[in-house]
C-alpha positions, 0 to 999 in steps of 0.5 A: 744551454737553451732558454727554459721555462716552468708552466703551471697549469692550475695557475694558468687555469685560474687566471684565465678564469679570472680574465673571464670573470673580468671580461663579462663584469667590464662588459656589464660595467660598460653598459650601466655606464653607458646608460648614465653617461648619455642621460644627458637631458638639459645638460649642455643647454643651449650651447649644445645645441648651437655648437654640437657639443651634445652630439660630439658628447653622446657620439663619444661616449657611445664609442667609449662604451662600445670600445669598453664592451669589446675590451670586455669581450677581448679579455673573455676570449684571452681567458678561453684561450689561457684556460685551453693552453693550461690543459695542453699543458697539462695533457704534456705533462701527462705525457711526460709522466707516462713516458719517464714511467715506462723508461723506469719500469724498462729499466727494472725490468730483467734483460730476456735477451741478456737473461739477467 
């Protein structure tokens, strides 16, 4: 007997749902985090300036930040995606549906050539 599954396609629908909620508030989060991380001022004092350590940091959290958004931007996407595989799920399972139907009503349906 082969491998099977169940998909639900609500469940799908609302995760991929929660996936672009997350997505745009990480996004969010990255940026204000970027904002307080490179308010650095006097911070490093004078070594940073003589070792670059206040560059090394910046250029960090600068790629940290645009690492964070485009995680963000990711999970978006992997919600567009999950919210479109639920509704070809759905439209399957409508398929079916239909098909099981028809199959039903041929079968209570009197033979015209039999003449039952």
């Amino acid at each position: 007997m082969g491998d099977s599954f169940t998909a639900v396609p609500s469940a799908i629908a609302q995760l991929g749902e929660q996936f672009i909620e997350e997505g745009a508030r990480l996004g969010q989060c990255a940026s204000g985090f970027g904002g307080n991380a490179l308010e650095v001022s006097d911070a490093f004092g004078l070594l940073g300036a003589c070792d670059g350590a206040m560059q090394k940091y910046i250029a960090m959290a600068q790629s940290t930040v645009q690492g964070l958004e485009q995680l963000g931007q990711l999970w978006e996407q992997t919600g567009v995606q999950l919210i479109a595989q639920s509704e070809q799920y759905q439209a399957c399972d409508e398929q079916q549906g239909q098909q099981f139907q028809e199959v039903d009503q041929q079968k209570m349906t009197p033979d015209a050539a039999g003449g039952n």
